[in-house]
N, CA, C and O atoms as CSV, one atom per row, in Angstrom:
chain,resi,resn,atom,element,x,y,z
A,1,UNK,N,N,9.986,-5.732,11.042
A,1,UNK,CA,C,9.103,-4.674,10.600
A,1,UNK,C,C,9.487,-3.400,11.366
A,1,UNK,O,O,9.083,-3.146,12.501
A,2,UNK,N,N,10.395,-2.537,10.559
A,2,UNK,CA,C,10.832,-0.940,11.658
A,2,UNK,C,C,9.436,-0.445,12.023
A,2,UNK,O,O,9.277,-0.408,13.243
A,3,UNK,N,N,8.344,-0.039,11.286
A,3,UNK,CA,C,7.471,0.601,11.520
A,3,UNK,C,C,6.108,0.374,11.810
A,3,UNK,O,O,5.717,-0.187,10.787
A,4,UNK,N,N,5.190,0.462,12.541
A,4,UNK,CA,C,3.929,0.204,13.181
A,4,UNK,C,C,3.010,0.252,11.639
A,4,UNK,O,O,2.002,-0.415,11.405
A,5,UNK,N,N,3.588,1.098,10.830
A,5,UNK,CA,C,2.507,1.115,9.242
A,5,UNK,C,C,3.237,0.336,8.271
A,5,UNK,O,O,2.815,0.334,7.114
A,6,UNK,N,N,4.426,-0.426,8.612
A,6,UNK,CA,C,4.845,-1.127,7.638
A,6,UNK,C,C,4.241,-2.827,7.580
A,6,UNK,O,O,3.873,-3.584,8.479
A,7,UNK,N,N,4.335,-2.982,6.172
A,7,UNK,CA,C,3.377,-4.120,5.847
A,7,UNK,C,C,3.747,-5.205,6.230
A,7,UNK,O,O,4.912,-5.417,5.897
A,8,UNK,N,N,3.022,-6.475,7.109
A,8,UNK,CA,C,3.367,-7.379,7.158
A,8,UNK,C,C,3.726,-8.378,5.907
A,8,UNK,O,O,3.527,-8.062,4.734
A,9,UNK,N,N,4.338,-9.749,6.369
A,9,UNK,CA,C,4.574,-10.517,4.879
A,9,UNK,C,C,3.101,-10.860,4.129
A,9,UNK,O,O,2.886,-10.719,2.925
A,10,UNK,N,N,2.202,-11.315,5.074
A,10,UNK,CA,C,0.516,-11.294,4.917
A,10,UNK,C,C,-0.024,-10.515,4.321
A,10,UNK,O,O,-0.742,-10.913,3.404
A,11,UNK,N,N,0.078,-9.214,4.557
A,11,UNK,CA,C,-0.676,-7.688,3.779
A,11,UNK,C,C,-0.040,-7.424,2.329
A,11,UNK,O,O,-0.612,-6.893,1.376
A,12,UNK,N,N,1.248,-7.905,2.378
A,12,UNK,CA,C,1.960,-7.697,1.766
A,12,UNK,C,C,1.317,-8.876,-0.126
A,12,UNK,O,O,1.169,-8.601,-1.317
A,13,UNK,N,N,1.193,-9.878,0.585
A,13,UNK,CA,C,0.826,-10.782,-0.375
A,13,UNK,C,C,-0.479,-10.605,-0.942
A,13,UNK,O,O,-0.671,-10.862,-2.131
A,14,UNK,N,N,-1.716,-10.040,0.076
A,14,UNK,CA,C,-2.868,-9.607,-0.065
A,14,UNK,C,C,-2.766,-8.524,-1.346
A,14,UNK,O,O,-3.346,-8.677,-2.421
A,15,UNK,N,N,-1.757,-7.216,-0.931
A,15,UNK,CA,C,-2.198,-6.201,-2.083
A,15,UNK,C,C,-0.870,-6.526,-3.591
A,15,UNK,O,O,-1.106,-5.985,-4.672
A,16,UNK,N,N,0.168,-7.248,-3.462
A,16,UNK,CA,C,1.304,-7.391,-4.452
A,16,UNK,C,C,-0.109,-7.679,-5.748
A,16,UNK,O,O,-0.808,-6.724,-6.085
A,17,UNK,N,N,-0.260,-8.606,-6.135
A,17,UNK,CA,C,-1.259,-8.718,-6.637
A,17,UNK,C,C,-1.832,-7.436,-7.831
A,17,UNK,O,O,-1.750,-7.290,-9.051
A,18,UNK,N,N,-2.453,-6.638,-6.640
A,18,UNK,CA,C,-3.185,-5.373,-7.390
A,18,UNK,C,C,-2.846,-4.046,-7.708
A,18,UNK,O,O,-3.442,-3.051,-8.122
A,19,UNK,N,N,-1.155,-4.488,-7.229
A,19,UNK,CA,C,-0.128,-3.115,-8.540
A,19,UNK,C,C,-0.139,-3.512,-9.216
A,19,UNK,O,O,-0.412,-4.701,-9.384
A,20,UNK,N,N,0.369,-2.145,-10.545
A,20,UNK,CA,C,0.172,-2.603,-11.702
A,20,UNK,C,C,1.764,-3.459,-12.100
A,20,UNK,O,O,2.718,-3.774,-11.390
A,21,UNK,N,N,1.518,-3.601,-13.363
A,21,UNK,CA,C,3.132,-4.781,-13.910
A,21,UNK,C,C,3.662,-3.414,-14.150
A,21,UNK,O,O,3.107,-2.338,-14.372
A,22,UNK,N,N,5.450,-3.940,-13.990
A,22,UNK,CA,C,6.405,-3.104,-14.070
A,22,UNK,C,C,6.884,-3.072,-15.288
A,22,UNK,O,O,7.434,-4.105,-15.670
A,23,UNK,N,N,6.806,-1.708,-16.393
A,23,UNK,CA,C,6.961,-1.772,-17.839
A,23,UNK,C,C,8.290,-2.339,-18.095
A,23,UNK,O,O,9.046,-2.621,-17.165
A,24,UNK,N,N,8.568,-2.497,-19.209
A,24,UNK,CA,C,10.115,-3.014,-19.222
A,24,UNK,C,C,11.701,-2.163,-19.483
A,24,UNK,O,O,12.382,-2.263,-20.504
A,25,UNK,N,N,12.016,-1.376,-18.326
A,25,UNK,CA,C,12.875,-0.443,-18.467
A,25,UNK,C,C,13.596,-0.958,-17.351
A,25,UNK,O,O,13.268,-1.980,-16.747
A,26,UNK,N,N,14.686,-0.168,-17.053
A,26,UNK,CA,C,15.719,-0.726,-16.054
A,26,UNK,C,C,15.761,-0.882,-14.738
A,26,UNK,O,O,15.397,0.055,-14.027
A,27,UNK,N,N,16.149,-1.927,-14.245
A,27,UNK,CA,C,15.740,-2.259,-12.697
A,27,UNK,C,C,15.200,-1.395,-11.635
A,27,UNK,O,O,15.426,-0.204,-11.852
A,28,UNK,N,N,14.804,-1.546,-10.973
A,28,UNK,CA,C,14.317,-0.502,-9.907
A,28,UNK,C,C,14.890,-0.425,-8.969
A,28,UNK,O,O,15.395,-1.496,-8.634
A,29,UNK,N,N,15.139,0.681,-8.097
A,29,UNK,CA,C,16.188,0.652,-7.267
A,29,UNK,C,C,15.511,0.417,-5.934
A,29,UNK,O,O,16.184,-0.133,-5.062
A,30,UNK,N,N,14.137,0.801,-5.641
A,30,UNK,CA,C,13.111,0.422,-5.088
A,30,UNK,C,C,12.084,-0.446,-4.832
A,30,UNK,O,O,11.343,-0.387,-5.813
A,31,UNK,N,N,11.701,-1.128,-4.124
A,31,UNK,CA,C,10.461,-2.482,-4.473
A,31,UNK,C,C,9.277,-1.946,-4.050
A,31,UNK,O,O,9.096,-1.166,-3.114
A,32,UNK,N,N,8.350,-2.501,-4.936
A,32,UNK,CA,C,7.132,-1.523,-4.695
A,32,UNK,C,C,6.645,-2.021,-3.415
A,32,UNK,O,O,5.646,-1.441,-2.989
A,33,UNK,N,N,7.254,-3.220,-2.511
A,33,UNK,CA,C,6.583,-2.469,-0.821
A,33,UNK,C,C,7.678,-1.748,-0.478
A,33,UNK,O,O,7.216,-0.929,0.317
A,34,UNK,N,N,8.776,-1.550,-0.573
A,34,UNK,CA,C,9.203,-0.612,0.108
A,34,UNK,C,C,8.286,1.008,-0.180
A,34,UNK,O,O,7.757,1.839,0.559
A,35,UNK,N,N,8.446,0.876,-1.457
A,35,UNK,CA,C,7.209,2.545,-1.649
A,35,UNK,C,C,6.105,2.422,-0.617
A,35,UNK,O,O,6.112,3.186,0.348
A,36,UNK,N,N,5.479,1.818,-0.711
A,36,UNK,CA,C,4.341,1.320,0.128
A,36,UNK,C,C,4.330,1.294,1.345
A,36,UNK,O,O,3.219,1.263,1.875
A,37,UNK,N,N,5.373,1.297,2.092
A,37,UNK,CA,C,5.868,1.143,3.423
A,37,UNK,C,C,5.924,2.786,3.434
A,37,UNK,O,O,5.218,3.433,4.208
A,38,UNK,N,N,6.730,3.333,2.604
A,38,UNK,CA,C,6.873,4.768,2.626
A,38,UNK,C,C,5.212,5.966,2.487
A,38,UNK,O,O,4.841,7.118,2.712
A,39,UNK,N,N,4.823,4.903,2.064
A,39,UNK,CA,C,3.353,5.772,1.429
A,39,UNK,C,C,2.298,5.647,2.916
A,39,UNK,O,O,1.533,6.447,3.455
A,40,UNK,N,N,2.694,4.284,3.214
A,40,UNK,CA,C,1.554,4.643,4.157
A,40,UNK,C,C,2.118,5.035,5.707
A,40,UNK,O,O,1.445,5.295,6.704
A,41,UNK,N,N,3.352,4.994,5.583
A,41,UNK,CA,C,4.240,5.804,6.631
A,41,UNK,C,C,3.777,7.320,6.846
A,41,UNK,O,O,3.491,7.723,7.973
A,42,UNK,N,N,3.721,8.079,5.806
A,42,UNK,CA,C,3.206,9.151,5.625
A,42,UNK,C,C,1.827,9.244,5.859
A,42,UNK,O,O,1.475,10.332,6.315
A,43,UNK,N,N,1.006,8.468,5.688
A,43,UNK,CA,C,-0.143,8.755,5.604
A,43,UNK,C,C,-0.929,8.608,7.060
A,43,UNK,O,O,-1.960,9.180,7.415
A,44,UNK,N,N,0.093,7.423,7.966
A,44,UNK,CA,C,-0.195,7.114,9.103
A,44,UNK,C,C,0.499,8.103,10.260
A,44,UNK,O,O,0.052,8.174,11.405
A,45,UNK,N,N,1.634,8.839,9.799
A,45,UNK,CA,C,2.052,10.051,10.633
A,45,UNK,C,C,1.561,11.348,10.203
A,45,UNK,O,O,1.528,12.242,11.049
A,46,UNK,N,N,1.141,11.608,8.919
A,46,UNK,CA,C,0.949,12.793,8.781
A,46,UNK,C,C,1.895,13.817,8.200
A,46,UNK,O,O,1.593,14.811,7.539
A,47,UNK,N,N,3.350,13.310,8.641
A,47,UNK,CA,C,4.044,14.101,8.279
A,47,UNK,C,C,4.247,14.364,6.761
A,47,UNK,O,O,3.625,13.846,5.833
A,48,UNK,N,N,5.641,15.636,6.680
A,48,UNK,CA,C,5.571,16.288,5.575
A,48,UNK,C,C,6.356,14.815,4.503
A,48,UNK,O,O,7.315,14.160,4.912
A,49,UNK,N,N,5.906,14.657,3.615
A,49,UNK,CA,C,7.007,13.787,2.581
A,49,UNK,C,C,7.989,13.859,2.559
A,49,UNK,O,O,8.603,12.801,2.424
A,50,UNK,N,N,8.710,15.039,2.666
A,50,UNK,CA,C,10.317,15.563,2.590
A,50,UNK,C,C,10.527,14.774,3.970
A,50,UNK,O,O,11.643,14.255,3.962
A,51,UNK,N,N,10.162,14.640,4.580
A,51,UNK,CA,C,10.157,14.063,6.371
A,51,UNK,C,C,10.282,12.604,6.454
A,51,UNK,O,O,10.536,12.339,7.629
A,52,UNK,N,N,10.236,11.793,5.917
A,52,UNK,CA,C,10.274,10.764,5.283
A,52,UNK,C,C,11.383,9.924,6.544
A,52,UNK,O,O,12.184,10.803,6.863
A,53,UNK,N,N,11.688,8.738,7.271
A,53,UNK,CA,C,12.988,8.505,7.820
A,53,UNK,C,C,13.644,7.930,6.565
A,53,UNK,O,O,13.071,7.288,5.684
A,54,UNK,N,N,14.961,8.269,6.626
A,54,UNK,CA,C,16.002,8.197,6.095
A,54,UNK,C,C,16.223,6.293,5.273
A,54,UNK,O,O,16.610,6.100,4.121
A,55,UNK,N,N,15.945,5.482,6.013
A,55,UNK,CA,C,15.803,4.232,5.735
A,55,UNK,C,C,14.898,3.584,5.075
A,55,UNK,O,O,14.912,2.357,4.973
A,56,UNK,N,N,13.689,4.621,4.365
A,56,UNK,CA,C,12.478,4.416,3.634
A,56,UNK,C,C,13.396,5.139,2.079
A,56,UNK,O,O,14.345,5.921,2.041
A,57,UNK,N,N,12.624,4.476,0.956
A,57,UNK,CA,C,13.000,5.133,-0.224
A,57,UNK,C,C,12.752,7.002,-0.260
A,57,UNK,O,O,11.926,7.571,0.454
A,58,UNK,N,N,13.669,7.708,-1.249
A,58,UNK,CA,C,13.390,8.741,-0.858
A,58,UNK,C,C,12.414,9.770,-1.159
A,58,UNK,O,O,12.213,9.862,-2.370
A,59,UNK,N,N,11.877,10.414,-0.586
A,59,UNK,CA,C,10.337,10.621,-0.565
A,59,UNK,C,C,10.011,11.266,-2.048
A,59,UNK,O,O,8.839,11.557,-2.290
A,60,UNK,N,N,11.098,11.507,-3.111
A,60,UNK,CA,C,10.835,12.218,-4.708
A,60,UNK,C,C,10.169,10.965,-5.072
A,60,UNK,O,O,9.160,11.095,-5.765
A,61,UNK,N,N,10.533,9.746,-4.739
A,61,UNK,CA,C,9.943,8.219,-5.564
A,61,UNK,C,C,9.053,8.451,-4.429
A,61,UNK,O,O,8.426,9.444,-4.799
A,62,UNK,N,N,8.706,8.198,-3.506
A,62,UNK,CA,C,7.258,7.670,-3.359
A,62,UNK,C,C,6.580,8.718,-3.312
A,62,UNK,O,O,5.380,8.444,-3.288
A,63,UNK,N,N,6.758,9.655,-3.291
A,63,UNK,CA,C,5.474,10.982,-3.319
A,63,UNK,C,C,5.398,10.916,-5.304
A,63,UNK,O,O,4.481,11.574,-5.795
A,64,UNK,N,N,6.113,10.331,-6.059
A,64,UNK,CA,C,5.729,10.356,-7.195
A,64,UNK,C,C,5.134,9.009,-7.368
A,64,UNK,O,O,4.151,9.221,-8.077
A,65,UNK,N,N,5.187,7.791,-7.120
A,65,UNK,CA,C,4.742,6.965,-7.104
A,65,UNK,C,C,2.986,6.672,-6.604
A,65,UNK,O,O,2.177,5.842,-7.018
A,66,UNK,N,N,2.867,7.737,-5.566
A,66,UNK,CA,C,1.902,7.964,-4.646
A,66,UNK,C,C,0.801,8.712,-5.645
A,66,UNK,O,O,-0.428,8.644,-5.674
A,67,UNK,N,N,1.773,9.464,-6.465
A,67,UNK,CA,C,0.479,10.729,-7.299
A,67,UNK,C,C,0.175,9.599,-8.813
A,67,UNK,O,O,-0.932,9.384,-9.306
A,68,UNK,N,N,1.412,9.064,-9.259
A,68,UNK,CA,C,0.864,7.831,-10.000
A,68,UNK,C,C,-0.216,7.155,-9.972
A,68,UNK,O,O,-1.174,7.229,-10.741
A,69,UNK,N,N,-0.022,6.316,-8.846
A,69,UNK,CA,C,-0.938,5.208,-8.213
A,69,UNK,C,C,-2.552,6.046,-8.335
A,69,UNK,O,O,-3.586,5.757,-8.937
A,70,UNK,N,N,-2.114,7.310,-7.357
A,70,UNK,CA,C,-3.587,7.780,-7.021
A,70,UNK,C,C,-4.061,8.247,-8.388
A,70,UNK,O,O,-5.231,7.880,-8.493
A,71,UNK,N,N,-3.663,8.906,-9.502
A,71,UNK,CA,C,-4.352,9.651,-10.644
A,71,UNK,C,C,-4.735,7.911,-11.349
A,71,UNK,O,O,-5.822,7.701,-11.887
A,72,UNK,N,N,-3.501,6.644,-11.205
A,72,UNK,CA,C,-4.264,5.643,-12.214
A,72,UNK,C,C,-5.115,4.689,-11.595
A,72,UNK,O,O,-5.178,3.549,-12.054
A,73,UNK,N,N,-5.860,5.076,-10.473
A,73,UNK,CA,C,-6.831,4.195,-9.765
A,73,UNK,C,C,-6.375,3.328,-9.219
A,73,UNK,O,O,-7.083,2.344,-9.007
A,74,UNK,N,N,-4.836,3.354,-8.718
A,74,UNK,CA,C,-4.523,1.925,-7.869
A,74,UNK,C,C,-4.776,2.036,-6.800
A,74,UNK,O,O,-5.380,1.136,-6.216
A,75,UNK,N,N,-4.404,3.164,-6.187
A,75,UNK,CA,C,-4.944,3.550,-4.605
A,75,UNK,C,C,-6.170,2.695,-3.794
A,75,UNK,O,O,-6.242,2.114,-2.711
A,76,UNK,N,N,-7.186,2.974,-5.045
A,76,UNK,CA,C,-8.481,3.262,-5.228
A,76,UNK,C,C,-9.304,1.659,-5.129
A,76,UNK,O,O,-10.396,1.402,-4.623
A,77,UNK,N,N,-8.127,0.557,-5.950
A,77,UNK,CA,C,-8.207,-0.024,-6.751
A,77,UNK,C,C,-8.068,-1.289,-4.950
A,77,UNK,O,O,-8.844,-1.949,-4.258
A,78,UNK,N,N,-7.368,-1.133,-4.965
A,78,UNK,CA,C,-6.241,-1.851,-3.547
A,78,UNK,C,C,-7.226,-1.632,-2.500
A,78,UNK,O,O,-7.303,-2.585,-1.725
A,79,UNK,N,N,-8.064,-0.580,-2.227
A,79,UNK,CA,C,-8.769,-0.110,-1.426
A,79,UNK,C,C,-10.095,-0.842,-1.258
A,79,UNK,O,O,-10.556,-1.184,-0.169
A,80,UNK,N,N,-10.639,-1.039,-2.400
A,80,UNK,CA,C,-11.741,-1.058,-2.748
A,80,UNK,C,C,-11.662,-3.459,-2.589
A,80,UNK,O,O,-12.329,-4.289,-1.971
A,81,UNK,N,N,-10.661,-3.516,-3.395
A,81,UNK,CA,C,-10.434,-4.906,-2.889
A,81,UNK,C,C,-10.385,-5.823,-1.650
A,81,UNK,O,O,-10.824,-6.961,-1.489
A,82,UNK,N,N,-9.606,-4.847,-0.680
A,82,UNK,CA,C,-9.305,-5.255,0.693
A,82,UNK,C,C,-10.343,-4.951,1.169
A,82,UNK,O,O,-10.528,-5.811,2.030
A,83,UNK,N,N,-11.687,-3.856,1.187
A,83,UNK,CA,C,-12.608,-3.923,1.489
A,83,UNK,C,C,-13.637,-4.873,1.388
A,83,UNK,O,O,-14.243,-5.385,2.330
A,84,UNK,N,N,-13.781,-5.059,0.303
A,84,UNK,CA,C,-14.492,-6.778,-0.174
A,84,UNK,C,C,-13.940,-7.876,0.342
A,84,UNK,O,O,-14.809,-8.730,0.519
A,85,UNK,N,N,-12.990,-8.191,0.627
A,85,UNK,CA,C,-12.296,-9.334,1.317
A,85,UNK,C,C,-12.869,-9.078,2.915
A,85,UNK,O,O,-13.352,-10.045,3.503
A,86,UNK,N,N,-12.821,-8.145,3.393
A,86,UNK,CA,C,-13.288,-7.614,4.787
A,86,UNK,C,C,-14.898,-8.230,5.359
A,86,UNK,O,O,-15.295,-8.872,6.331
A,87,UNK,N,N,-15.635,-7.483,3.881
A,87,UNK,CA,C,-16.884,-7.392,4.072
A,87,UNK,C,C,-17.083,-9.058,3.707
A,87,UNK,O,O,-17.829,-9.465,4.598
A,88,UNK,N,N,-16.803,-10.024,2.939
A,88,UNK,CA,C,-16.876,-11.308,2.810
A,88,UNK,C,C,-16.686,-12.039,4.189
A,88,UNK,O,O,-17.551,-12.779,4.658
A,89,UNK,N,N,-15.189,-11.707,4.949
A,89,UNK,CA,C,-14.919,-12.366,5.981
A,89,UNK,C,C,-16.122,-12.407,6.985
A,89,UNK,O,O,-16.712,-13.414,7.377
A,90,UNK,N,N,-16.430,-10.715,7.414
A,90,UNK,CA,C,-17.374,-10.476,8.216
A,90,UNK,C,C,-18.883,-11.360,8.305
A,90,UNK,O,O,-19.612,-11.655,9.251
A,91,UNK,N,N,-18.958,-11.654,6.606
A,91,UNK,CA,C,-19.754,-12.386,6.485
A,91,UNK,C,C,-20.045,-13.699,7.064
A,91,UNK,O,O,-21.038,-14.182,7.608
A,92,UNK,N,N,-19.005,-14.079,6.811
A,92,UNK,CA,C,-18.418,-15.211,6.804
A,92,UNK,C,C,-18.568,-15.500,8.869
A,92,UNK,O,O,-19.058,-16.401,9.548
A,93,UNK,N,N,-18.086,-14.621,9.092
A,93,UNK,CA,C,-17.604,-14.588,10.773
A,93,UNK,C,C,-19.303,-14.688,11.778
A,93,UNK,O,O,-19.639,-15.272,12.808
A,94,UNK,N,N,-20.029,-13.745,10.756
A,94,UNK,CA,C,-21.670,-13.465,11.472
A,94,UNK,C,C,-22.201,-14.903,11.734
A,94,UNK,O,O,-22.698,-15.194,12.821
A,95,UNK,N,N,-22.055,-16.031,10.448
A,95,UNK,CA,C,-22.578,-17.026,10.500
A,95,UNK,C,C,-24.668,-17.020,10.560
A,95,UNK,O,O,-25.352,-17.415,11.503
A,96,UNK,N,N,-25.068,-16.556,9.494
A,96,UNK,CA,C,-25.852,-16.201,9.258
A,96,UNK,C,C,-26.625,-15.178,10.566
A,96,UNK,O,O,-27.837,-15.057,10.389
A,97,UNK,N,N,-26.232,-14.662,11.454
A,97,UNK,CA,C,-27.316,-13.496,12.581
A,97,UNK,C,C,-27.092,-12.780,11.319
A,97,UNK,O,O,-26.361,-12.813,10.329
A,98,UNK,N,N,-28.183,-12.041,11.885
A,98,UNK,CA,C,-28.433,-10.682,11.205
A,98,UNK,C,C,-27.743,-9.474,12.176
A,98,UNK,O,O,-27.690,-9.795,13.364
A,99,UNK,N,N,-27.328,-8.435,11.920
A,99,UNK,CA,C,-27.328,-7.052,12.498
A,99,UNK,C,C,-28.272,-6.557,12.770
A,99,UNK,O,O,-28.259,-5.421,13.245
């Protein structure tokens, strides 16, 4: 794993799942965790997209991939899932106490 925001094989299996299917046009030169690695690389440094390290896809695919995702609710979608899994565990972890 190069990067502190890149996905483990675990996280990885958690969100594969809740992208969408890949239409049927020609191979991708990219895998959607590598985008993903790139997306939240950015999001966890801050930096500019063009800024991107060199060994991540290049930032025209995932800053377009990124405005994809976010305008078709996957962002949103991924977000909102892993949260429920969270809030279940927690549940799960309290063993009926209350807060």
């Amino acid at each position: 794993m190069p990067y502190s925001s890149s996905l483990s094989d675990k996280e990885w299996e958690l969100i594969k799942p809740l992208l969408p299917k890949k239409q049927k046009t020609r191979p991708p030169r990219w895998t959607k965790r590598q985008i993903l690695d790139g997306i939240f690389y950015q999001l966890k440094n801050g930096c500019n997209w063009c800024d991107l390290p060199k060994d991540l896809p290049p930032y025209l695919t995932v800053f377009w991939d990124y405005k994809q995702w976010r305008v078709d609710g996957v962002l949103k979608g991924i977000m909102s899932a892993l949260h429920s899994q969270v809030r279940q565990q927690a549940k799960k972890n309290r063993s009926g106490q209350d807060c």
